[in-house]
Backbone as a printed PyTorch tensor [residue, N CA C, xyz], in Angstrom:
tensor([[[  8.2600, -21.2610,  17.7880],
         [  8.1350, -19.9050,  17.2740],
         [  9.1100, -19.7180,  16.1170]],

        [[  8.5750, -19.3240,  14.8780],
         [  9.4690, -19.2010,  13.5270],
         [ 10.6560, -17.5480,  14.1080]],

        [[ 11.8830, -17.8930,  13.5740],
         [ 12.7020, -16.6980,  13.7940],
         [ 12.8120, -15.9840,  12.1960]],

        [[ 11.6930, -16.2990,  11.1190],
         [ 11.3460, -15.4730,  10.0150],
         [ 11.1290, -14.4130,  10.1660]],

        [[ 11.9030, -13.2640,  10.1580],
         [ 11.5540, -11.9500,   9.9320],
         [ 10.1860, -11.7020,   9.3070]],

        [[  9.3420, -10.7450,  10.2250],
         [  8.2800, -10.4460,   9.5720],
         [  7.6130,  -9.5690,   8.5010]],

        [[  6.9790, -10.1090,   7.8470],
         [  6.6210,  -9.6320,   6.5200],
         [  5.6710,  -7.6450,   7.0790]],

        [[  6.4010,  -6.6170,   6.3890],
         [  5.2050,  -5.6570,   6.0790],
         [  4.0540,  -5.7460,   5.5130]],

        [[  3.2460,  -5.3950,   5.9820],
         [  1.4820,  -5.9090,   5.4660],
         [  1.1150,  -4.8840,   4.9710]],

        [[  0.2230,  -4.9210,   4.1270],
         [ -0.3050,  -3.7000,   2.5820],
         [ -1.3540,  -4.3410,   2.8670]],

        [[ -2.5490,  -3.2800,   3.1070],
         [ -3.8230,  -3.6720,   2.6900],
         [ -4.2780,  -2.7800,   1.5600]],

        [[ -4.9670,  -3.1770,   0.4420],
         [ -5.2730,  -2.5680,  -0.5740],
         [ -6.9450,  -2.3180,  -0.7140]],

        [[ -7.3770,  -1.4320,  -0.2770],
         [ -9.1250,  -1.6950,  -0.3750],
         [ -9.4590,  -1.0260,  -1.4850]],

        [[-10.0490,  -1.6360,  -2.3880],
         [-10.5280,  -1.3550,  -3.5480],
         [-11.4240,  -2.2780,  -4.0910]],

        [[-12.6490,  -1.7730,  -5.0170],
         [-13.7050,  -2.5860,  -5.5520],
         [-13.1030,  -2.7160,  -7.0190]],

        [[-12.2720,  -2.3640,  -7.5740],
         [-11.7510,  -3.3670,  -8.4760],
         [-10.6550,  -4.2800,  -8.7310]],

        [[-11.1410,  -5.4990,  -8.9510],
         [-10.4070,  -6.5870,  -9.2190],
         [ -8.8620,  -6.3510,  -9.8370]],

        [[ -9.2400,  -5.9590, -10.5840],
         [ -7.6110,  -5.4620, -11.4280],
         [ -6.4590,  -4.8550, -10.9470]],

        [[ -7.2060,  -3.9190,  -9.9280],
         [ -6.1530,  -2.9820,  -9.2090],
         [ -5.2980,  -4.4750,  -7.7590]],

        [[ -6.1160,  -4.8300,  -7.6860],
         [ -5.1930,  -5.9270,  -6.3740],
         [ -4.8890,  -7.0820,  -6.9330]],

        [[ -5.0140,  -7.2880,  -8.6410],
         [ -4.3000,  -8.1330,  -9.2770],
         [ -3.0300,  -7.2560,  -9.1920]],

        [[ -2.6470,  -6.0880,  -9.8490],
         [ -1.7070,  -4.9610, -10.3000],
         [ -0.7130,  -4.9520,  -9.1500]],

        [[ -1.2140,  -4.7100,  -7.9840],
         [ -0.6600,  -4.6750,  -6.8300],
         [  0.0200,  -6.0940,  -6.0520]],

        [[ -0.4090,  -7.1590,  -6.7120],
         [  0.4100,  -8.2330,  -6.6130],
         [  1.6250,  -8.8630,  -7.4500]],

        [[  0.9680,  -8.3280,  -8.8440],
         [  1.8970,  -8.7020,  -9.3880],
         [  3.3030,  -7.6390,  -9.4900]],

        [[  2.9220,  -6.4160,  -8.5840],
         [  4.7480,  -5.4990,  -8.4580],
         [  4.8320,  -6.0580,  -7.8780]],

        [[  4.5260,  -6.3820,  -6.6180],
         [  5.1650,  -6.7680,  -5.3750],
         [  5.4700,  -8.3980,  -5.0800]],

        [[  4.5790,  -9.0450,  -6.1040],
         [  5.3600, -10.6670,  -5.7070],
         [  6.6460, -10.9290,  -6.0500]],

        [[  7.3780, -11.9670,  -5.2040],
         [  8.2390, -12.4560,  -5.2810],
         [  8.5990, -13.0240,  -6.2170]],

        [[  7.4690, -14.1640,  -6.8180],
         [  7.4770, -14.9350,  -7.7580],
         [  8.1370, -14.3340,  -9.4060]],

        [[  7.3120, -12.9160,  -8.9460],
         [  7.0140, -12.2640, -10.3890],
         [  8.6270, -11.9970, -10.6430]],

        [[  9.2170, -11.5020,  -9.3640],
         [ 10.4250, -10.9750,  -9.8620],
         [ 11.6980, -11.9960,  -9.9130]],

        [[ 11.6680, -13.1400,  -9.5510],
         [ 12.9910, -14.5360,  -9.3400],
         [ 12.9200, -14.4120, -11.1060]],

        [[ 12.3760, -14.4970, -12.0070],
         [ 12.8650, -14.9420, -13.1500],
         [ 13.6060, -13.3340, -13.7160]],

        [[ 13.6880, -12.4870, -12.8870],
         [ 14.6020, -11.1770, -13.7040],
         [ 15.7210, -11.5020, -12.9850]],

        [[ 16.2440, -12.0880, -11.8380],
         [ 17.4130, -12.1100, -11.0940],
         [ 18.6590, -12.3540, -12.0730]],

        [[ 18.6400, -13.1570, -13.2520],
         [ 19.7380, -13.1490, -14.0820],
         [ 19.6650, -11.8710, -14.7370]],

        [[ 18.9100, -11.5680, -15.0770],
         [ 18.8340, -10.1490, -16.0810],
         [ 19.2720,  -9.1290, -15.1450]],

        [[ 18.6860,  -9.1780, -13.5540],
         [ 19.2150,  -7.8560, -12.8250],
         [ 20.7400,  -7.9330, -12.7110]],

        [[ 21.2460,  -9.1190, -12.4500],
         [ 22.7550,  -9.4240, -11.7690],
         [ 23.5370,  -8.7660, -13.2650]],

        [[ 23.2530,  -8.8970, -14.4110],
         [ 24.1180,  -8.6780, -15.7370],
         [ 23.6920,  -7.2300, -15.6400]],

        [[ 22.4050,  -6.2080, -15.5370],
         [ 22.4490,  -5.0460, -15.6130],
         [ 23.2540,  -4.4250, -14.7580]],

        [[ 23.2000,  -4.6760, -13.4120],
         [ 24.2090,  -4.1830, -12.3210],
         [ 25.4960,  -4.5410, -12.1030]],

        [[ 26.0880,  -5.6170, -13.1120],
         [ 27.2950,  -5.8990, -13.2820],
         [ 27.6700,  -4.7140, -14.6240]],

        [[ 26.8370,  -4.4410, -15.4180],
         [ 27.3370,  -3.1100, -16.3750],
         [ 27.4280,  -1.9330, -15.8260]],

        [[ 26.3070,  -1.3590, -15.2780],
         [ 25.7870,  -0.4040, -15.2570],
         [ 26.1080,   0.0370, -13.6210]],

        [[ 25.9300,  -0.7750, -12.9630],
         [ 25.9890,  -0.2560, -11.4590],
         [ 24.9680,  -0.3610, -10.7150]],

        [[ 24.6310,  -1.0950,  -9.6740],
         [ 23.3210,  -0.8240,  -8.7100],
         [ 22.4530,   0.6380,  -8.7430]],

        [[ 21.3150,  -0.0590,  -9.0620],
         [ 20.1550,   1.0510,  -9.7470],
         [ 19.5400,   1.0990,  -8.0700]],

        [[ 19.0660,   2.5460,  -7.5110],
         [ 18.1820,   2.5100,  -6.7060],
         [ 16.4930,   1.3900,  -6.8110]],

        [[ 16.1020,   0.9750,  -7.8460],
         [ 15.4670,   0.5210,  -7.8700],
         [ 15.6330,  -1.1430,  -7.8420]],

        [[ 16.5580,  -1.3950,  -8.4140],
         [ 17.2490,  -2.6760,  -8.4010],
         [ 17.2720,  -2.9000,  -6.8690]],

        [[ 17.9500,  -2.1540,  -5.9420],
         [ 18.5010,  -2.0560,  -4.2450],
         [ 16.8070,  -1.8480,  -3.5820]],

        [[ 15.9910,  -1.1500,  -4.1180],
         [ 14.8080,  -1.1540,  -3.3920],
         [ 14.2790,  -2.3180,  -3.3680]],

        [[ 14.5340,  -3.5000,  -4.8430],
         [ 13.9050,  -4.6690,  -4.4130],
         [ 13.8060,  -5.9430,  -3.6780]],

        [[ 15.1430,  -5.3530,  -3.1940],
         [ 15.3160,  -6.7220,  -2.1010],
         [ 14.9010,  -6.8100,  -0.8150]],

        [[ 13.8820,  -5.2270,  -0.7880],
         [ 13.0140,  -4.7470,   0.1750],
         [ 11.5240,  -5.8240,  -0.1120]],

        [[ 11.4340,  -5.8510,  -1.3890],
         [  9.8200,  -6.0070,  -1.6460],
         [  9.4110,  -7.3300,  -1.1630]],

        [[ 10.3920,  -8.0210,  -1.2000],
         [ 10.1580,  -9.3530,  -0.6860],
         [  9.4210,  -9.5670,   0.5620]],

        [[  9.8840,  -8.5010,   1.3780],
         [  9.1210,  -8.6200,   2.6820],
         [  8.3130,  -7.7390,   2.9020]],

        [[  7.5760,  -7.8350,   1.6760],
         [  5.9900,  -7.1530,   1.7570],
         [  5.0760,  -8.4340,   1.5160]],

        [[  4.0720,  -7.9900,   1.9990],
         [  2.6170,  -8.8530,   2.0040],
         [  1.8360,  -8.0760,   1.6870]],

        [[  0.7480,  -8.2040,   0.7010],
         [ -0.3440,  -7.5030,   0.0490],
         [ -1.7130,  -7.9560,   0.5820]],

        [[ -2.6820,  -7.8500,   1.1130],
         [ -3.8070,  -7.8260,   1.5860],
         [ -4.4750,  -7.7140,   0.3710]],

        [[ -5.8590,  -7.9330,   0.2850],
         [ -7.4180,  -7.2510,  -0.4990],
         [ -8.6430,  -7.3990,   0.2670]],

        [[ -8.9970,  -6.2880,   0.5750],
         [-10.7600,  -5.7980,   1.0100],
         [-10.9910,  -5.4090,  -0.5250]],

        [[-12.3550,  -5.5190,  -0.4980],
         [-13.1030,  -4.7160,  -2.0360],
         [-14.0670,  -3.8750,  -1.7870]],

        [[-14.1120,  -3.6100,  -0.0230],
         [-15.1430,  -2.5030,   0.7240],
         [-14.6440,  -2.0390,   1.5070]],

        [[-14.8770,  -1.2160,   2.0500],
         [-15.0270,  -0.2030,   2.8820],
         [-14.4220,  -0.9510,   4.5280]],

        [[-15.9670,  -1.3030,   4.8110],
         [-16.1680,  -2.0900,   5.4670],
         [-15.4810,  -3.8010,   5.7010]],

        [[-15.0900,  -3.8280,   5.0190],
         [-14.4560,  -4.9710,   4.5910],
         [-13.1660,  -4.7950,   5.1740]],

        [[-12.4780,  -3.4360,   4.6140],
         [-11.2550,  -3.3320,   5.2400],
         [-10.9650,  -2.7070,   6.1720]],

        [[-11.4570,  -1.9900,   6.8800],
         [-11.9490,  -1.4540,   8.3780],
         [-11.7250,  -3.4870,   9.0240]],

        [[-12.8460,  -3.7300,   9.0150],
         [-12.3880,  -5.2650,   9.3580],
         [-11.1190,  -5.9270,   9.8610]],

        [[-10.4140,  -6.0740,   8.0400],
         [ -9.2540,  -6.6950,   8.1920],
         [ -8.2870,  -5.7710,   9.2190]],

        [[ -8.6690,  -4.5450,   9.1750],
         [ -7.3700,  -3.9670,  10.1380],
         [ -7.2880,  -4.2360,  11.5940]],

        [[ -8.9830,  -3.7990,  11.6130],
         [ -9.1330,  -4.6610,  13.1200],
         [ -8.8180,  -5.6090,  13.8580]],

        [[ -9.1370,  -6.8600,  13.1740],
         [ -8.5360,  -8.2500,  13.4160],
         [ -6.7220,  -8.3210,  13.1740]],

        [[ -6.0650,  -7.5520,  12.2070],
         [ -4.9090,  -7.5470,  12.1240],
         [ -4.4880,  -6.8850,  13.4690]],

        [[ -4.6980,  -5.9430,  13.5040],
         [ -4.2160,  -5.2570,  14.9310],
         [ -4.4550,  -6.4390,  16.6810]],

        [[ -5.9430,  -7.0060,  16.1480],
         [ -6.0370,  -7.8160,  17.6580],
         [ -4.9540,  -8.7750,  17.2460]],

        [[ -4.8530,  -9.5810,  16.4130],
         [ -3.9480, -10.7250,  15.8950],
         [ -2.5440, -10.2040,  16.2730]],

        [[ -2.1570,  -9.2280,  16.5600],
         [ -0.3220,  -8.9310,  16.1350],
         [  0.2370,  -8.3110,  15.3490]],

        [[ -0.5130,  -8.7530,  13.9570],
         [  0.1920,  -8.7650,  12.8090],
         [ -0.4010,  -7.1620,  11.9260]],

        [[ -0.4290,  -5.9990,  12.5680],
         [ -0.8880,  -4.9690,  12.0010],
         [ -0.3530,  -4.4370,  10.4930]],

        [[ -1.2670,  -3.7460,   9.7440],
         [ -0.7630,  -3.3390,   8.3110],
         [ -0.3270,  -1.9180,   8.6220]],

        [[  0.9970,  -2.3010,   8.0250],
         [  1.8080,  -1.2780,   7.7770],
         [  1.1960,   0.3620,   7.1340]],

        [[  0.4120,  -0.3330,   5.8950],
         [  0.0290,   0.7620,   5.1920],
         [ -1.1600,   0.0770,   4.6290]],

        [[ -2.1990,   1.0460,   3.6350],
         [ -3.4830,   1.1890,   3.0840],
         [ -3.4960,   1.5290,   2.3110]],

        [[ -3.8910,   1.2690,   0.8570],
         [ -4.3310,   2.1750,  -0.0770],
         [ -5.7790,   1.9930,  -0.3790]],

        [[ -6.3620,   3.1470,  -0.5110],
         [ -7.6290,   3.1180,  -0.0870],
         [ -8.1160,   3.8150,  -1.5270]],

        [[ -9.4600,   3.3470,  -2.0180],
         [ -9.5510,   3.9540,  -3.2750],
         [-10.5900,   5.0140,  -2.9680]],

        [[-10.8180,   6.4290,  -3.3260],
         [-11.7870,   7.1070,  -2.8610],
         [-13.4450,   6.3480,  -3.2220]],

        [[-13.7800,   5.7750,  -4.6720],
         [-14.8490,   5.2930,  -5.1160],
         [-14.8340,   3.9760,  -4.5670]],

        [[-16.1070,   3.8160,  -3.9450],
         [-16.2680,   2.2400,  -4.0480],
         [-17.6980,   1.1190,  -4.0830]],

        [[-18.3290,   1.8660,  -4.9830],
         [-19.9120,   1.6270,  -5.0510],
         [-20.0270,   0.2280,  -4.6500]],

        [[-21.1990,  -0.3970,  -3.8050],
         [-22.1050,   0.4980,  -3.2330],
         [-22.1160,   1.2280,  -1.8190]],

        [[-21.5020,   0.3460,  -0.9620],
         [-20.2580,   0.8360,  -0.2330],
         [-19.7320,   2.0120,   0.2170]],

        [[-19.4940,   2.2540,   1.2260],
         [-18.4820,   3.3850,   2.2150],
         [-17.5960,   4.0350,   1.0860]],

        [[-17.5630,   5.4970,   1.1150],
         [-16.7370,   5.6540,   0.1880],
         [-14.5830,   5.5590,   0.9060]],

        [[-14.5120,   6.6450,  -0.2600],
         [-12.8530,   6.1960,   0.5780],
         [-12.7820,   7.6380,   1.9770]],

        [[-13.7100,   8.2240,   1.6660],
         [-13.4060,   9.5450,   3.3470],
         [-14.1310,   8.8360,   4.3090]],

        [[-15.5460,   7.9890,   4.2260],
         [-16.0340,   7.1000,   4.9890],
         [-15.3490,   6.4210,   5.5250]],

        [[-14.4890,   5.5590,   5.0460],
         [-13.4840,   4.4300,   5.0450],
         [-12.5350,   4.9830,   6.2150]],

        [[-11.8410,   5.6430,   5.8130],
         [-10.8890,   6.8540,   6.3400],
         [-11.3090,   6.7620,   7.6190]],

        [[-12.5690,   7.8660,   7.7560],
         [-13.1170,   8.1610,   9.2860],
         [-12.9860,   6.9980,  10.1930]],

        [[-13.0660,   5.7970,   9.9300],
         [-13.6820,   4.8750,  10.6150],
         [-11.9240,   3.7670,  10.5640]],

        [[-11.2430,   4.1230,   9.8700],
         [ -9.6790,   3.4040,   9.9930],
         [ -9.4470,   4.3480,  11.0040]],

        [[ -9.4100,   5.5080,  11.3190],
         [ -8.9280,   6.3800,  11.6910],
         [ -9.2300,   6.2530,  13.7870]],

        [[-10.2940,   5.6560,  13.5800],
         [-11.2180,   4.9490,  15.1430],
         [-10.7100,   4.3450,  15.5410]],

        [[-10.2110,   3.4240,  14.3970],
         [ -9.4190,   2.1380,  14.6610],
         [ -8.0570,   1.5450,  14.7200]],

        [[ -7.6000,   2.5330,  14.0610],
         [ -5.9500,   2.5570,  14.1990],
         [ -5.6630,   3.6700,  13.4730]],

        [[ -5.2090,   4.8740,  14.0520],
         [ -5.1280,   6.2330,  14.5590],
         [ -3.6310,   6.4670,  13.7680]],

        [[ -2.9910,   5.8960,  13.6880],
         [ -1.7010,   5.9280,  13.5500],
         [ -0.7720,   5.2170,  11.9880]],

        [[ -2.2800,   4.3640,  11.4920],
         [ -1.7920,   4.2270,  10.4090],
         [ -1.5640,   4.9420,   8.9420]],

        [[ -0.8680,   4.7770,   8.2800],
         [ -0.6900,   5.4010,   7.2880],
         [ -1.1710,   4.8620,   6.0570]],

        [[ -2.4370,   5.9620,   5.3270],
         [ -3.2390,   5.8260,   4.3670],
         [ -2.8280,   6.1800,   3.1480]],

        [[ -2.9570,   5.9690,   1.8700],
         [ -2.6200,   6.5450,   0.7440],
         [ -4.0270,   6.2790,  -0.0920]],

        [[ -4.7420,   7.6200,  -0.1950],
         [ -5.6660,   7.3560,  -1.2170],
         [ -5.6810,   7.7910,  -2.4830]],

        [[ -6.2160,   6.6040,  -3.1500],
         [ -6.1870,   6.2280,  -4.3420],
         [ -7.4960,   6.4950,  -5.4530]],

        [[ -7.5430,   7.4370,  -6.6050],
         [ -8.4070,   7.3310,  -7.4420],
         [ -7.7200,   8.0790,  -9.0060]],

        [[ -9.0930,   7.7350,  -9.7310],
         [ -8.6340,   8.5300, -11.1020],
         [ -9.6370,   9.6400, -11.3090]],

        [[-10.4350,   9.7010,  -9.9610],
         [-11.7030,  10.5980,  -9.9470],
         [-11.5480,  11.3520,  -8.8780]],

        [[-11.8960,  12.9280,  -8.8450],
         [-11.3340,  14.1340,  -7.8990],
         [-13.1430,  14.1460,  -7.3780]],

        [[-13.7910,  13.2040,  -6.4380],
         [-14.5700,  13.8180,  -5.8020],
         [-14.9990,  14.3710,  -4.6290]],

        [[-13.5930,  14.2050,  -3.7320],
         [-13.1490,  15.4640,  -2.7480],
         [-12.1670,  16.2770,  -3.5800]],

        [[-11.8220,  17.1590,  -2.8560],
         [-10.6120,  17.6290,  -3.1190],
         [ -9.6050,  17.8570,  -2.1940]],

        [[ -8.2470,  17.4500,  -2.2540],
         [ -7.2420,  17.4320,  -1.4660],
         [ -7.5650,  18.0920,  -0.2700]],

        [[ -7.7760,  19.4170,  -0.5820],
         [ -7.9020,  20.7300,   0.6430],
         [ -8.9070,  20.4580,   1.6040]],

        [[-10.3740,  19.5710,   1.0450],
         [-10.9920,  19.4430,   1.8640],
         [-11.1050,  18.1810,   2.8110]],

        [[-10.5070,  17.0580,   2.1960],
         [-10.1030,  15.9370,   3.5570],
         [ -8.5950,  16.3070,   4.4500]],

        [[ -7.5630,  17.0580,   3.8800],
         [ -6.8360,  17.6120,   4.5720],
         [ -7.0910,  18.3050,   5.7160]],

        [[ -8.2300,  18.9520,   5.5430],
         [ -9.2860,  20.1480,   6.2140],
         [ -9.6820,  19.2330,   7.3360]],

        [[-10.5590,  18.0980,   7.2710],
         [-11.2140,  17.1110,   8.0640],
         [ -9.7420,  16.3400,   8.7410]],

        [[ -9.0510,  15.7360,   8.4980],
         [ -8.2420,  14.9140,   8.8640],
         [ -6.7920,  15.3770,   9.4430]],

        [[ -6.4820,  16.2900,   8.7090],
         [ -5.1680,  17.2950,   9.1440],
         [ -4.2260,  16.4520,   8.0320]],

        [[ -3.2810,  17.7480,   8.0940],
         [ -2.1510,  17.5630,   7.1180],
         [ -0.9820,  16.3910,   7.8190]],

        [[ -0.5310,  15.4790,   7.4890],
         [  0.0060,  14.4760,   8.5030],
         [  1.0860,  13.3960,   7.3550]],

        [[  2.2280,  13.1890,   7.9870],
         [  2.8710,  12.3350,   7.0910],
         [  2.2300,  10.8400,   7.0550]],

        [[  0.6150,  10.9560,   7.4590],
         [  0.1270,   9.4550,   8.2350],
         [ -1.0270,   9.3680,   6.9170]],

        [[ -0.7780,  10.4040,   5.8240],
         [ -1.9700,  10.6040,   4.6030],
         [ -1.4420,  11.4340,   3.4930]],

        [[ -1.2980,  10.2870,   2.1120],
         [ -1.2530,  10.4610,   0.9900],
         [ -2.0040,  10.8530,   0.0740]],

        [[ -2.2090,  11.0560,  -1.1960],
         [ -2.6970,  10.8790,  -2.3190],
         [ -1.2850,  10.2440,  -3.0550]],

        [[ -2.4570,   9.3490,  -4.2400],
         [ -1.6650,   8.6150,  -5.5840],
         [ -3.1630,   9.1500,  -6.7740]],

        [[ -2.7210,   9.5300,  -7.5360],
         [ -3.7120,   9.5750,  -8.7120],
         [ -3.6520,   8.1690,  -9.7090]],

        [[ -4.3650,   7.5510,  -9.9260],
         [ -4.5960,   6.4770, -10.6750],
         [ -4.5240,   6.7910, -12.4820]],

        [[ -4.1870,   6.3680, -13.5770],
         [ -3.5860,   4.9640, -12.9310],
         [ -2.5310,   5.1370, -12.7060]],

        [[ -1.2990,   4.1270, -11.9920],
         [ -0.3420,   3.8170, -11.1520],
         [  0.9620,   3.7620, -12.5770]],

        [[  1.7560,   4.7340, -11.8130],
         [  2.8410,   4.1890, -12.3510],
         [  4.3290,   3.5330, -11.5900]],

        [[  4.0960,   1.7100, -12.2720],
         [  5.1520,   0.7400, -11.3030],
         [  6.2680,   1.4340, -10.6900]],

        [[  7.0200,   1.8800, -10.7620],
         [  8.3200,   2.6080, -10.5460],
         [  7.8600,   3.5570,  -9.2020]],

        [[  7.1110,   4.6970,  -9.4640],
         [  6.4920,   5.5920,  -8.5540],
         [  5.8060,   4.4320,  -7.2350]],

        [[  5.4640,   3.9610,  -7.5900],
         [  4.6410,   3.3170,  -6.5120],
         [  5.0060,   2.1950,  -5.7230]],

        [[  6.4360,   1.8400,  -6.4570],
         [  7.4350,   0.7000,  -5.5710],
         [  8.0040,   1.5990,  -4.6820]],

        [[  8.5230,   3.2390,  -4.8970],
         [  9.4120,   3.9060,  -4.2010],
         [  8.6240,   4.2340,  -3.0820]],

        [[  7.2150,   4.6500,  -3.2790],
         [  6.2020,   5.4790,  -2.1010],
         [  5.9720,   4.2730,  -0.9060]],

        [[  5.5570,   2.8910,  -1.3390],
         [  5.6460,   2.1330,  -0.3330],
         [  6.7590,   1.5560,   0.0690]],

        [[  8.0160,   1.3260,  -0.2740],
         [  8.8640,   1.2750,   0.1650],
         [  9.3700,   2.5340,   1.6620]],

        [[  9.5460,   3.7900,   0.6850],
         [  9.5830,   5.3300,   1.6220],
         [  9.0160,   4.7980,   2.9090]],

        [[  7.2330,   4.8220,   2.4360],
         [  6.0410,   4.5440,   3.8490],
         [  6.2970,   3.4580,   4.5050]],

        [[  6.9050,   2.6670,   4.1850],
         [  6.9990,   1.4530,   5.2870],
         [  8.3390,   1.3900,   5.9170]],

        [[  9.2640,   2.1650,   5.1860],
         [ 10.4060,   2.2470,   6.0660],
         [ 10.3300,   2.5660,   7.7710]],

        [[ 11.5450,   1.7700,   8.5680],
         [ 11.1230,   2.1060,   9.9850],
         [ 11.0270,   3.5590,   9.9970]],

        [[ 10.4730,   3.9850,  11.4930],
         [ 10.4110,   5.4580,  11.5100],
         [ 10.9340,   5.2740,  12.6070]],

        [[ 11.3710,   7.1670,  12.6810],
         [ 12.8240,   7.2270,  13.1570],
         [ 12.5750,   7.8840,  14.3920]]])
């Protein structure tokens, strides 16, 4: 049995490609080892940046991709029988042809009751008030408006995956 601390799991369901490229490349590891000289000289001037200190969080994230609905309903399922449940979701409201993202929702919601969603679009075709309305107001459901800005969106999953208290 490995004594590796376990990784937080991100599932990202979305039908475009780009967005779970985007979402890998904040959060890989890889991406960030070649700033480690550049961070160590900024925080030797300047002082430990909250964001600098948030990243030694990111490492122990893991990023998932569904590109449906259905797809990621799935992966949660099997994650949950497996052990290894996702922390968090970002769920895109559009996802032609496919379950949309309140579809999606209903049916994560069957399945693991307790997880915490953040949905994602650049298109208002609910409106806040009315899946709030259906689902209830809950620290277990976000909105992010697309597109993403890196900074904002390292802090929100960081926040959401922190233990709870």
């Amino acid at each position: 049995m490995s004594n590796a601390p376990s990784k937080t799991r991100i599932l990202v369901i979305d039908d475009s490609e780009a967005i779970h490229t985007d979402f890998r490349r904040l959060f890989s590891t890889e991406q960030r080892k070649g700033s480690d000289e550049l961070d160590e000289l900024e925080a030797a001037l300047f002082g430990p940046t909250p964001s600098r200190a948030a990243s030694r969080d990111e490492s122990e994230l893991e990023v998932d991709s569904a590109f449906q609905g259905q797809e990621g309903v799935t992966k949660v399922r099997e994650a949950i029988a497996a052990g290894r449940p996702y922390s968090l979701v970002f769920l895109d409201y559009r996802m032609p042809p496919g379950w949309n993202g309140a579809e999606t929702l209903r049916h994560l919601r069957k399945v693991a009751p307790t997880l915490r969603v953040v949905l994602c679009s650049a298109y208002s075709d609910y409106s806040w008030g009315s899946l709030i309305q259906e689902f209830g107001e809950s620290e277990l459901l976000k909105e992010m408006r697309k597109p993403f800005n890196g900074q904002e969106l390292r802090q929100l999953v960081l926040s959401l995956t922190a233990p709870r208290g």
